[in-house]
PyMOL Python script that loads the backbone (N, CA, C, O; Angstrom):
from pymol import cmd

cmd.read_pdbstr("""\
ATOM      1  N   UNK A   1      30.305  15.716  -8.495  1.00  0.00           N
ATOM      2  CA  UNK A   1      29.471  16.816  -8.040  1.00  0.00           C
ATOM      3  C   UNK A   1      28.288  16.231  -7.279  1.00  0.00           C
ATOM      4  O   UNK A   1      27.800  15.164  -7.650  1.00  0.00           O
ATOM      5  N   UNK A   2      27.768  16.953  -6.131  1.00  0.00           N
ATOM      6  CA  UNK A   2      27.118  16.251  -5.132  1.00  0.00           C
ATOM      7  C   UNK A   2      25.471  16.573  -6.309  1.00  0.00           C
ATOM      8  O   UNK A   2      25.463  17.382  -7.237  1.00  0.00           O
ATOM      9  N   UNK A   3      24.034  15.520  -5.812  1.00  0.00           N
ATOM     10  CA  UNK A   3      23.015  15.811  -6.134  1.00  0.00           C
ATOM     11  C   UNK A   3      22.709  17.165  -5.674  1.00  0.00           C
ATOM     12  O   UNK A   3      23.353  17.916  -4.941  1.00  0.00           O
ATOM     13  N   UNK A   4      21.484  17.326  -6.320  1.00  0.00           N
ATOM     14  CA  UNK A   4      20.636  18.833  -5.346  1.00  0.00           C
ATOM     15  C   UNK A   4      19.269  18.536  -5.920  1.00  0.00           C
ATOM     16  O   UNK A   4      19.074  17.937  -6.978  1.00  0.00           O
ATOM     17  N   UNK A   5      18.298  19.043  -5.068  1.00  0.00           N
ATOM     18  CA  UNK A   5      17.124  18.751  -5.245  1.00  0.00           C
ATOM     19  C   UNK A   5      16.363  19.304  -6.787  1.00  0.00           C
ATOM     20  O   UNK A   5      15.182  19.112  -7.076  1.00  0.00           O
ATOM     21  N   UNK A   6      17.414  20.046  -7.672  1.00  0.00           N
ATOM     22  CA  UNK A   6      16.960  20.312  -8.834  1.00  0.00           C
ATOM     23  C   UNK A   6      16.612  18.971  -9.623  1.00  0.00           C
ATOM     24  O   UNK A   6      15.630  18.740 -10.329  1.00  0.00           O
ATOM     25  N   UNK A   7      17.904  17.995  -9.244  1.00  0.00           N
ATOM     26  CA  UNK A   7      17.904  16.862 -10.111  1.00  0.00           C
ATOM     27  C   UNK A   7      18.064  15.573  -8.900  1.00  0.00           C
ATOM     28  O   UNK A   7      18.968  14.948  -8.345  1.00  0.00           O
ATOM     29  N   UNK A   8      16.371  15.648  -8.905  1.00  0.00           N
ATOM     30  CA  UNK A   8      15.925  14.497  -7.908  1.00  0.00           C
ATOM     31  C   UNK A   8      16.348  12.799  -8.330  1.00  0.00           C
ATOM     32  O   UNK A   8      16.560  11.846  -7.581  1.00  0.00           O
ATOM     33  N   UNK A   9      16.359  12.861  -9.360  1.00  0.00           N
ATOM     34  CA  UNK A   9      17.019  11.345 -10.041  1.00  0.00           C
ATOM     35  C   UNK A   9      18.415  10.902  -9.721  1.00  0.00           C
ATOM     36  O   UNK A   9      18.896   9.810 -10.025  1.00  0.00           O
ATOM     37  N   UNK A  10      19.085  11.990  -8.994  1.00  0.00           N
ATOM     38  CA  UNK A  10      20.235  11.073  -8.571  1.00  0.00           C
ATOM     39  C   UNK A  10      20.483  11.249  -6.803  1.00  0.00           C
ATOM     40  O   UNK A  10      21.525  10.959  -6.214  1.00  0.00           O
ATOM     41  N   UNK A  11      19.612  11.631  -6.372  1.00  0.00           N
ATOM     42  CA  UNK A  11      19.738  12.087  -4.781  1.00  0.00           C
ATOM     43  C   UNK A  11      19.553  10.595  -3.941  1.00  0.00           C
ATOM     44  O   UNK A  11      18.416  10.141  -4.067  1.00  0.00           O
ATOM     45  N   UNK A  12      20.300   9.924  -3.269  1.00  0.00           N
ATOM     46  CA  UNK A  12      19.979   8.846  -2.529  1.00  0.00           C
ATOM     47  C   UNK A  12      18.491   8.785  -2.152  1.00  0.00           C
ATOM     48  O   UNK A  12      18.080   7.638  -2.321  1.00  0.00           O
ATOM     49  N   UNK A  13      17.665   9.509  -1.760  1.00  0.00           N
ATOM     50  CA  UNK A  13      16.425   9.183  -1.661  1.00  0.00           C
ATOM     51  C   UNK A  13      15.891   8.814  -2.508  1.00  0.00           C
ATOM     52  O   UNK A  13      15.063   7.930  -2.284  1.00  0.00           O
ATOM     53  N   UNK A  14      16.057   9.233  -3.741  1.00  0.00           N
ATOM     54  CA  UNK A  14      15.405   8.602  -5.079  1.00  0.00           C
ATOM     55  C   UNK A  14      16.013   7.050  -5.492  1.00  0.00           C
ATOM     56  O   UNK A  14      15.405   6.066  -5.912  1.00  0.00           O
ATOM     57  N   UNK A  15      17.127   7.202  -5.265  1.00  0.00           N
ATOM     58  CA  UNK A  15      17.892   6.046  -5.658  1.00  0.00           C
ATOM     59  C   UNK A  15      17.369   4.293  -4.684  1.00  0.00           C
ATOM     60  O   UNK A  15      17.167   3.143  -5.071  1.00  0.00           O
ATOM     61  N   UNK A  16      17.339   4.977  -3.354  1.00  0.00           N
ATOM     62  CA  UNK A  16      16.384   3.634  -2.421  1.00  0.00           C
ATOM     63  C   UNK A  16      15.479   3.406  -2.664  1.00  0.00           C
ATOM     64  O   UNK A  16      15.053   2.261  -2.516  1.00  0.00           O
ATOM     65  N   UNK A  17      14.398   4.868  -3.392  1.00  0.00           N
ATOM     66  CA  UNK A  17      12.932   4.235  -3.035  1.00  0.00           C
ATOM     67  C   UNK A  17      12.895   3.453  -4.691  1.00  0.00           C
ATOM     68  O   UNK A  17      12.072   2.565  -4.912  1.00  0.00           O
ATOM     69  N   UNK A  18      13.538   3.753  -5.392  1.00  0.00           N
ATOM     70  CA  UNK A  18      13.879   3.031  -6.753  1.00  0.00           C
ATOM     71  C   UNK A  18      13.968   1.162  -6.033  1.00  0.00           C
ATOM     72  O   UNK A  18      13.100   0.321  -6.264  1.00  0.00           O
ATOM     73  N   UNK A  19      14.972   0.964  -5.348  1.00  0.00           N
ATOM     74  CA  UNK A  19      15.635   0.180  -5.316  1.00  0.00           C
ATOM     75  C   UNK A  19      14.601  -0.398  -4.298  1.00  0.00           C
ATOM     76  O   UNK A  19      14.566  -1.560  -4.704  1.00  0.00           O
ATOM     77  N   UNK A  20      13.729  -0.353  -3.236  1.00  0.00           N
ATOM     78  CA  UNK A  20      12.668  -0.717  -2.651  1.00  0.00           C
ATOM     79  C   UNK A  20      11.770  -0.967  -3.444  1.00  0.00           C
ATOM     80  O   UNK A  20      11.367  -2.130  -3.425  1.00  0.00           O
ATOM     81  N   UNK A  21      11.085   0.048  -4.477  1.00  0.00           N
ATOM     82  CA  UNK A  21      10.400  -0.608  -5.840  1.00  0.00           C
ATOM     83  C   UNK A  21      10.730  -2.307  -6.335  1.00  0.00           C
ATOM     84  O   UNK A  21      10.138  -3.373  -6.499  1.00  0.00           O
ATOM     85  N   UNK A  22      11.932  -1.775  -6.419  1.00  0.00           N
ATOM     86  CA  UNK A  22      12.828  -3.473  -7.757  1.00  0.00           C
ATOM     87  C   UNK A  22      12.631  -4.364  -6.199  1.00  0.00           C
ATOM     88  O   UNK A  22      12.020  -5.431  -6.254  1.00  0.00           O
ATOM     89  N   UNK A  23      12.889  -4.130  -5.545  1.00  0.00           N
ATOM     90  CA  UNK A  23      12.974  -5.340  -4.420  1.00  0.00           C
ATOM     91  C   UNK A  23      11.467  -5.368  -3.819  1.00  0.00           C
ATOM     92  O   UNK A  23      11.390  -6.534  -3.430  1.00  0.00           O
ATOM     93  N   UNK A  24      10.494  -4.886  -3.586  1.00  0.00           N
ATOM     94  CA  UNK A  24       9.425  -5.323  -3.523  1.00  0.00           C
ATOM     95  C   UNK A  24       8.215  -6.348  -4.941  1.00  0.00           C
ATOM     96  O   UNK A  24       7.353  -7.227  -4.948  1.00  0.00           O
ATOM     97  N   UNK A  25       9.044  -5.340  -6.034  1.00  0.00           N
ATOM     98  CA  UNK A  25       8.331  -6.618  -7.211  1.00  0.00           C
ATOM     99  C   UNK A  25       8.626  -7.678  -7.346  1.00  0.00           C
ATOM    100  O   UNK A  25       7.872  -8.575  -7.725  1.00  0.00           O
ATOM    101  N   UNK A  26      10.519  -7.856  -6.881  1.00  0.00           N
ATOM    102  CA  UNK A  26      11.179  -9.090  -7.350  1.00  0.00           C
ATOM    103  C   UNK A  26      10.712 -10.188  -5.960  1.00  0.00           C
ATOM    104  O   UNK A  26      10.795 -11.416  -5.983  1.00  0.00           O
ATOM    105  N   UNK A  27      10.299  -9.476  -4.993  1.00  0.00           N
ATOM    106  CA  UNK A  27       9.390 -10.602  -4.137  1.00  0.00           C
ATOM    107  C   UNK A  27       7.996 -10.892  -4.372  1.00  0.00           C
ATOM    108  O   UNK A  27       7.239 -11.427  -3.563  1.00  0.00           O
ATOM    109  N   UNK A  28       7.657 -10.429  -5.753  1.00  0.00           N
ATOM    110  CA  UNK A  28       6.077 -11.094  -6.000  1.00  0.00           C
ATOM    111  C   UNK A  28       4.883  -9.816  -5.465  1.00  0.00           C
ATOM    112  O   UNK A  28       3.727 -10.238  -5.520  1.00  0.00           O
ATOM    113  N   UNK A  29       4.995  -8.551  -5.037  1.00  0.00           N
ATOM    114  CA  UNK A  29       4.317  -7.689  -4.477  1.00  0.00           C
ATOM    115  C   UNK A  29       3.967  -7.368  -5.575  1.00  0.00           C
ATOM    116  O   UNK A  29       4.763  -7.128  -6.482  1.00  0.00           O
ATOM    117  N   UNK A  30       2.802  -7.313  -5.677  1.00  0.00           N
ATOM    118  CA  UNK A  30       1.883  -5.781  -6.655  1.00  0.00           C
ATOM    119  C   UNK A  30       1.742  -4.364  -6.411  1.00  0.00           C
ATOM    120  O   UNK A  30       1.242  -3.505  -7.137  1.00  0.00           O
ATOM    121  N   UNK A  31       2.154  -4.285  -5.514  1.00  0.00           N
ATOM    122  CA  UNK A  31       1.606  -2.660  -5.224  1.00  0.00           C
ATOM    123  C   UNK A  31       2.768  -2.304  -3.788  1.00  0.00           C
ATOM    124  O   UNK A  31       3.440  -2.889  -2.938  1.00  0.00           O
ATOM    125  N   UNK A  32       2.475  -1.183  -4.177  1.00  0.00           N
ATOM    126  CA  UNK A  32       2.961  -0.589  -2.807  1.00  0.00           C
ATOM    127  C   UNK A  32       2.306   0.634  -2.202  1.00  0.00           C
ATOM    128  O   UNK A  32       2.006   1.551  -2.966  1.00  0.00           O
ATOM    129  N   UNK A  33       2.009   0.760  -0.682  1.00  0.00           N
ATOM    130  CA  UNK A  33       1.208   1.721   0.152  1.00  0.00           C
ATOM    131  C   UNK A  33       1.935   2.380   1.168  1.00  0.00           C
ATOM    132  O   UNK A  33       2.394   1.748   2.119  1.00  0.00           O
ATOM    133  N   UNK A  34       2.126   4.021   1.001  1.00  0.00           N
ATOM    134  CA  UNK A  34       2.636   4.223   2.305  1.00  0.00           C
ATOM    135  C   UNK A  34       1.400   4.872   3.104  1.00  0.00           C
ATOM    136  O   UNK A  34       0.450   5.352   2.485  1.00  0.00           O
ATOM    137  N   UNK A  35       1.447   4.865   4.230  1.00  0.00           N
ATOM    138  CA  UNK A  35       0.169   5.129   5.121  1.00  0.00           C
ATOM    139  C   UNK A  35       0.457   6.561   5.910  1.00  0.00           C
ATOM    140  O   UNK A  35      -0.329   7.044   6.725  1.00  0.00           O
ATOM    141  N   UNK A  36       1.712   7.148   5.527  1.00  0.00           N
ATOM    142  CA  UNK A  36       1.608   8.582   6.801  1.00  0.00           C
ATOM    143  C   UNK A  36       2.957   8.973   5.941  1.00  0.00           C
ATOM    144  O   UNK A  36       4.091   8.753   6.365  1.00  0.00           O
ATOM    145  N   UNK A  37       2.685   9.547   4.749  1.00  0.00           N
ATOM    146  CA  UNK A  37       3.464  10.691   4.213  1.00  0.00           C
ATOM    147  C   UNK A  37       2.990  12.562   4.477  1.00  0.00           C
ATOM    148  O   UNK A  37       2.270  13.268   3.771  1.00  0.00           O
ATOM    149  N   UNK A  38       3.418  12.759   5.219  1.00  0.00           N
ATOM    150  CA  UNK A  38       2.949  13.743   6.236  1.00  0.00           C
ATOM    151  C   UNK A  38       3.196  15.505   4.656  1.00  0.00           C
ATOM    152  O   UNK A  38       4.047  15.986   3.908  1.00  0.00           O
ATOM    153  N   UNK A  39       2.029  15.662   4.997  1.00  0.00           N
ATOM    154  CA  UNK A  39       1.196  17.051   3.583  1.00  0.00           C
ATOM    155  C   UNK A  39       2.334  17.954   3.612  1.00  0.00           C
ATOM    156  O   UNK A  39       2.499  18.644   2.605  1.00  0.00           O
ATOM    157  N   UNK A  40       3.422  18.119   4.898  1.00  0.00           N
ATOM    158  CA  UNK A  40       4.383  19.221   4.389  1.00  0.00           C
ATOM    159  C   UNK A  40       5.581  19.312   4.191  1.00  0.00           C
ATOM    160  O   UNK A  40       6.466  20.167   4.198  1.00  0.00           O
ATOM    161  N   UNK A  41       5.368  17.684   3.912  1.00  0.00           N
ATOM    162  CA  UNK A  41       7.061  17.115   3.200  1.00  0.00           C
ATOM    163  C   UNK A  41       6.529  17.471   1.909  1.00  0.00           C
ATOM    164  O   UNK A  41       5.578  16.805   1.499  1.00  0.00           O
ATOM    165  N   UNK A  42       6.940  18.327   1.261  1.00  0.00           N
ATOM    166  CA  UNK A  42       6.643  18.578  -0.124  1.00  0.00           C
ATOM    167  C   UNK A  42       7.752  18.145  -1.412  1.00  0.00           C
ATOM    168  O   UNK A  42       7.605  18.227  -2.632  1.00  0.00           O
ATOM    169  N   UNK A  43       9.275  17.499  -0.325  1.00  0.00           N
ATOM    170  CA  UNK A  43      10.335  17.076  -1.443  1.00  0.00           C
ATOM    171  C   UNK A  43       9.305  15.461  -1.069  1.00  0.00           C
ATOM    172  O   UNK A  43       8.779  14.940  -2.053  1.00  0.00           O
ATOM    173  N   UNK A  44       9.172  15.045  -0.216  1.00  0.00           N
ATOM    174  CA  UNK A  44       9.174  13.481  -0.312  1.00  0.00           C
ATOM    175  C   UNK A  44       7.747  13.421  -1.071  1.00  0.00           C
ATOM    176  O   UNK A  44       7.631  12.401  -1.750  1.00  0.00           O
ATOM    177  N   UNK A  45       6.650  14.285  -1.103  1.00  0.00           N
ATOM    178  CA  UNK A  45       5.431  13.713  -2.024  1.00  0.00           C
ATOM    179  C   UNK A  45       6.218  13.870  -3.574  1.00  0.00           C
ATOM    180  O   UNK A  45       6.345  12.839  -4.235  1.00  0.00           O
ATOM    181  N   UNK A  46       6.615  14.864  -3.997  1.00  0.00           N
ATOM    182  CA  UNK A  46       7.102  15.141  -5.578  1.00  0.00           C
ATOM    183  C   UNK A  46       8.228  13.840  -5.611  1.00  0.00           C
ATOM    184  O   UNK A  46       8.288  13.279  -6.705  1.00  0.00           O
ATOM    185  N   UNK A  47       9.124  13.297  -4.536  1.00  0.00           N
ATOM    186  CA  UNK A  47       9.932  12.208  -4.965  1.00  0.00           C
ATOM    187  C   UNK A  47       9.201  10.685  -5.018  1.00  0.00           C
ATOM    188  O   UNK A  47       9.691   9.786  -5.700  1.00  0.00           O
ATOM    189  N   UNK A  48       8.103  10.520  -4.303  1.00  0.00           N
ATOM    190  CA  UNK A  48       7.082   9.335  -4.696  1.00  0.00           C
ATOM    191  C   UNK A  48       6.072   9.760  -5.807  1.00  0.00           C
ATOM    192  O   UNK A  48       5.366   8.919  -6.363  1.00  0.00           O
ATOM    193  N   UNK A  49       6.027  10.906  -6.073  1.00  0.00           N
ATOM    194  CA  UNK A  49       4.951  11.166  -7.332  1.00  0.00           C
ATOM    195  C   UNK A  49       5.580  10.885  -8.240  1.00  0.00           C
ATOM    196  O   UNK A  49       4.842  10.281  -9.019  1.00  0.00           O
ATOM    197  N   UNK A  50       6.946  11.000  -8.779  1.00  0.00           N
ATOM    198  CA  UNK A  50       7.838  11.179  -9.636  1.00  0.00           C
ATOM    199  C   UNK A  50       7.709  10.143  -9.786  1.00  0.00           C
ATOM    200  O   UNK A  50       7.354   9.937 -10.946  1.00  0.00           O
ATOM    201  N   UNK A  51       7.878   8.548  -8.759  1.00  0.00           N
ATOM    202  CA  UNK A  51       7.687   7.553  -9.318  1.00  0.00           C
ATOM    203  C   UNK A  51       6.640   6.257  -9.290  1.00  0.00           C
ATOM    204  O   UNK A  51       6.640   5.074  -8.948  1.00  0.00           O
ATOM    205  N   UNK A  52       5.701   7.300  -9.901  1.00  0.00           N
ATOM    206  CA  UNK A  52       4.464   7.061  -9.616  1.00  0.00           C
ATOM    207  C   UNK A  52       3.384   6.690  -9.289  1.00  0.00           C
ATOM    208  O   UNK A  52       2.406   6.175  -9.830  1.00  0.00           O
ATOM    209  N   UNK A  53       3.854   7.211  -7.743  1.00  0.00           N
ATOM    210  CA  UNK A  53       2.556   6.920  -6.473  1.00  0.00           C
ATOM    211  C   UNK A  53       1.772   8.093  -6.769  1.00  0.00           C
ATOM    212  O   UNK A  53       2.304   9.021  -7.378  1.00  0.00           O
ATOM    213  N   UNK A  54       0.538   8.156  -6.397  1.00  0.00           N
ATOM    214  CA  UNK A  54      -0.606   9.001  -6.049  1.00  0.00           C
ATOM    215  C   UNK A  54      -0.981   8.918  -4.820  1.00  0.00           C
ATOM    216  O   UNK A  54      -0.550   7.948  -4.196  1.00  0.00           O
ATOM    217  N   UNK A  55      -1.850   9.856  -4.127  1.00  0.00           N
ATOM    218  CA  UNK A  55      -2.124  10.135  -3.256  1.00  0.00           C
ATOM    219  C   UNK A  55      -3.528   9.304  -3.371  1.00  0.00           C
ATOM    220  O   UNK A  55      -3.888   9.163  -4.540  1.00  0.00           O
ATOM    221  N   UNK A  56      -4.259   8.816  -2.541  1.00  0.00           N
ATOM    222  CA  UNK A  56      -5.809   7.842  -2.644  1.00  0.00           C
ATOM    223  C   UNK A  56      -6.135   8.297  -1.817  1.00  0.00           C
ATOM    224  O   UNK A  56      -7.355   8.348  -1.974  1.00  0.00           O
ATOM    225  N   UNK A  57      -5.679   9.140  -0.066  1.00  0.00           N
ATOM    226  CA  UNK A  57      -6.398   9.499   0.988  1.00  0.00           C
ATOM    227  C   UNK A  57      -5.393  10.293   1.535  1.00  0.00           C
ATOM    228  O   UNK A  57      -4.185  10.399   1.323  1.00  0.00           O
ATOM    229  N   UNK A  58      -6.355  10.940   2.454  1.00  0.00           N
ATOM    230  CA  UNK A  58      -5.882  12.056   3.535  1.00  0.00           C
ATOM    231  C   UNK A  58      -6.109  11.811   4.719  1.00  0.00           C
ATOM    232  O   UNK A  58      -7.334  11.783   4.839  1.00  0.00           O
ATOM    233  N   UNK A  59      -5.538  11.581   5.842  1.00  0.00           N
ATOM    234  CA  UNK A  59      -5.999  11.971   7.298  1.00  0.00           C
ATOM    235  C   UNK A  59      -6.125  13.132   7.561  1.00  0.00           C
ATOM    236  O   UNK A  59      -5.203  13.800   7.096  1.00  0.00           O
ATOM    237  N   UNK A  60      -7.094  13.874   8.280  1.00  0.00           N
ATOM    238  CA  UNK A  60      -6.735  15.060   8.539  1.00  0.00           C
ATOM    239  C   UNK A  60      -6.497  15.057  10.138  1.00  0.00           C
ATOM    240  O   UNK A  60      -6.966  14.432  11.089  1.00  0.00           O
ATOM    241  N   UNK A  61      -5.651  15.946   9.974  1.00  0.00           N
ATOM    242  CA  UNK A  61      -4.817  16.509  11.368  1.00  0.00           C
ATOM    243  C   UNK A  61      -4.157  15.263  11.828  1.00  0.00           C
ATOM    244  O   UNK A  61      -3.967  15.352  13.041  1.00  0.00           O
ATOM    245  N   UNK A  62      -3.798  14.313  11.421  1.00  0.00           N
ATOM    246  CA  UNK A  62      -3.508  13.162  11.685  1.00  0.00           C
ATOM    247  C   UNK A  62      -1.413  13.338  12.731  1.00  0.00           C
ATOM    248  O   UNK A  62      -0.928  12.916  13.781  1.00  0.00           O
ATOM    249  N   UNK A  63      -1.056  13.973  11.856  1.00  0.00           N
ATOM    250  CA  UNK A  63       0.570  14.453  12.496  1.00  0.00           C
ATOM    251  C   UNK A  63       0.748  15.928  13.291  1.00  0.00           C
ATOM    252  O   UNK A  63       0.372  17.030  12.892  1.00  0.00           O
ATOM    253  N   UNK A  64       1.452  15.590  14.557  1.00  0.00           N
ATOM    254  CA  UNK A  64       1.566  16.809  14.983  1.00  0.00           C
ATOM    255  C   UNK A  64       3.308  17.517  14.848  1.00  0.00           C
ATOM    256  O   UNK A  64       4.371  17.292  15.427  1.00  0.00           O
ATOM    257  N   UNK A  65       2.954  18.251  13.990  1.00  0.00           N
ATOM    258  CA  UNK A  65       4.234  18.977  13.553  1.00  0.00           C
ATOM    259  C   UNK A  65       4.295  19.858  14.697  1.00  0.00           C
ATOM    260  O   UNK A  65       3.374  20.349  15.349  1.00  0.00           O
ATOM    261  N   UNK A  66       6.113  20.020  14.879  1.00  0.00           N
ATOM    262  CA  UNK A  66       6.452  20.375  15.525  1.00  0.00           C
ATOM    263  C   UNK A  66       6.348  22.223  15.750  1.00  0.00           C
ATOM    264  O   UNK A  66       6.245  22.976  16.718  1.00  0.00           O
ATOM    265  N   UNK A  67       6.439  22.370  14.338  1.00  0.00           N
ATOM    266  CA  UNK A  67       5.862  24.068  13.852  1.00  0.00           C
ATOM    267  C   UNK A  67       4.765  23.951  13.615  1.00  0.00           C
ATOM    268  O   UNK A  67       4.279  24.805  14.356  1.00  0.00           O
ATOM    269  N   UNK A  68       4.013  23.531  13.136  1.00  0.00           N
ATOM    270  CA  UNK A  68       3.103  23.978  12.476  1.00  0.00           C
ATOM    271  C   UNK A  68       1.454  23.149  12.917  1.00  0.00           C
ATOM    272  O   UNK A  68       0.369  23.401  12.392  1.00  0.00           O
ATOM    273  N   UNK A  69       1.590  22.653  13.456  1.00  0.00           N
ATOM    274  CA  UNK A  69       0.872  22.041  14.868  1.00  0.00           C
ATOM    275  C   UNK A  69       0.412  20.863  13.987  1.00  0.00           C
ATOM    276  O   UNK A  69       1.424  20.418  13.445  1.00  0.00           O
ATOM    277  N   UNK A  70      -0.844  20.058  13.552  1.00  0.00           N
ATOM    278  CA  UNK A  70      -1.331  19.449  13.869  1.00  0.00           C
ATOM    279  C   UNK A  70      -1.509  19.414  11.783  1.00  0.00           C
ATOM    280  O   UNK A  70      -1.843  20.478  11.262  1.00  0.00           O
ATOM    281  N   UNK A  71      -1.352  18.638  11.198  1.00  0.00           N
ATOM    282  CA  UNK A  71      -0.858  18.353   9.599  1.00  0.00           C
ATOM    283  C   UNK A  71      -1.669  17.073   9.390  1.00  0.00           C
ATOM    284  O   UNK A  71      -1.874  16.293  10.320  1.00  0.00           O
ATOM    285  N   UNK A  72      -2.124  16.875   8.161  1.00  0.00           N
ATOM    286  CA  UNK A  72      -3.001  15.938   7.194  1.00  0.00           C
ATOM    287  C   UNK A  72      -1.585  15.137   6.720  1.00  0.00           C
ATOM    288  O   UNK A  72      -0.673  15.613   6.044  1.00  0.00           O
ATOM    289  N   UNK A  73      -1.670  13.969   7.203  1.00  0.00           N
ATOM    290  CA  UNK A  73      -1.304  12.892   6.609  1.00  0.00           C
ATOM    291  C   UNK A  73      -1.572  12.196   5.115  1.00  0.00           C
ATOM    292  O   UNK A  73      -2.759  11.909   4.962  1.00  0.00           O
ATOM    293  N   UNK A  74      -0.514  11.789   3.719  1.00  0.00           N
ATOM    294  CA  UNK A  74      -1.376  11.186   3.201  1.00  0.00           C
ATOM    295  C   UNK A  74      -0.965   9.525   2.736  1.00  0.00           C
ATOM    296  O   UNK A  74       0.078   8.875   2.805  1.00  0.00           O
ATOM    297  N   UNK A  75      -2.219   9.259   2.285  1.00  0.00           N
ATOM    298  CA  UNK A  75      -2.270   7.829   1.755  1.00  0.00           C
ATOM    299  C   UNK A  75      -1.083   7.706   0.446  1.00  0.00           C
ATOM    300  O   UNK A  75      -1.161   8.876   0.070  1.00  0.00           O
ATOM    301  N   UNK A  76      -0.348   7.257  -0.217  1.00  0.00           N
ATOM    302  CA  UNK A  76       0.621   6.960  -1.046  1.00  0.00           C
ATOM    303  C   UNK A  76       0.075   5.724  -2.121  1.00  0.00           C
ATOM    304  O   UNK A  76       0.195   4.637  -1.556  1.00  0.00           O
ATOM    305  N   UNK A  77      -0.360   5.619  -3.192  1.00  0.00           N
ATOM    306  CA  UNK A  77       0.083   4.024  -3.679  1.00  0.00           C
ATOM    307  C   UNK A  77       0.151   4.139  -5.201  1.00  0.00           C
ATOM    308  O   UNK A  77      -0.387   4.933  -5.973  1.00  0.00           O
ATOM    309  N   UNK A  78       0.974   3.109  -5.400  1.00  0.00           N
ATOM    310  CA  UNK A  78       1.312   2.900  -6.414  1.00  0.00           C
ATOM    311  C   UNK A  78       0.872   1.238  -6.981  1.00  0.00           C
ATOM    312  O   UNK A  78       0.936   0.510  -5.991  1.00  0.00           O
ATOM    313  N   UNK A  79       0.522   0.552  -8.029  1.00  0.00           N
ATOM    314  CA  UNK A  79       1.217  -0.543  -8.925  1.00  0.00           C
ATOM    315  C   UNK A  79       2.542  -0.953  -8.964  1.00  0.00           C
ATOM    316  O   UNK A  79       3.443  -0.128  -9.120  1.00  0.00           O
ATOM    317  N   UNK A  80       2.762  -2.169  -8.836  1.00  0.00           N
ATOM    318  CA  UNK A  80       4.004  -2.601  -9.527  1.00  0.00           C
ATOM    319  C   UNK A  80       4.351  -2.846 -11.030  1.00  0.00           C
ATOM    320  O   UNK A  80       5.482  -3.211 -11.351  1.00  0.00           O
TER     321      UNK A  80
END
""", "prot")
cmd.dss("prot")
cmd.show_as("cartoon", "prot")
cmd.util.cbc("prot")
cmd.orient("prot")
């Protein structure tokens, strides 16, 4: 049975950024930062919150969406 966004733990997106986790610690990294997780992806913030990044900053108006014009970027980070 295919994933669905009810059960984010088995959807390939969850499964890489898992697997980018294990492969950024197993090279000695402490942390990880994404710099432009754009405010109205609302599956991709709940799938890095889930494994637990926080948000530390905002750009504002930083992305220009194609609908919705001109969107707050945010800061991402986590610990290893």
């Amino acid at each position: 049975m295919p994933a669905t966004w009810s059960d984010p733990g088995s959807t390939i997106g969850f499964q890489l950024a898992k697997h980018s986790l294990a492969a950024a610690r197993a090279a000695g990294f402490h942390a990880m930062q994404f710099n432009a997780v754009v405010s109205t992806n609302r599956r991709a913030i709940a799938l890095w919150q889930r494994l637990g990044f926080s948000i530390v900053g905002t750009v504002p108006q930083a992305f220009r969406h194609l609908e919705r014009g001109l969107v707050d970027l945010h800061i991402m980070h986590r610990f290893l």
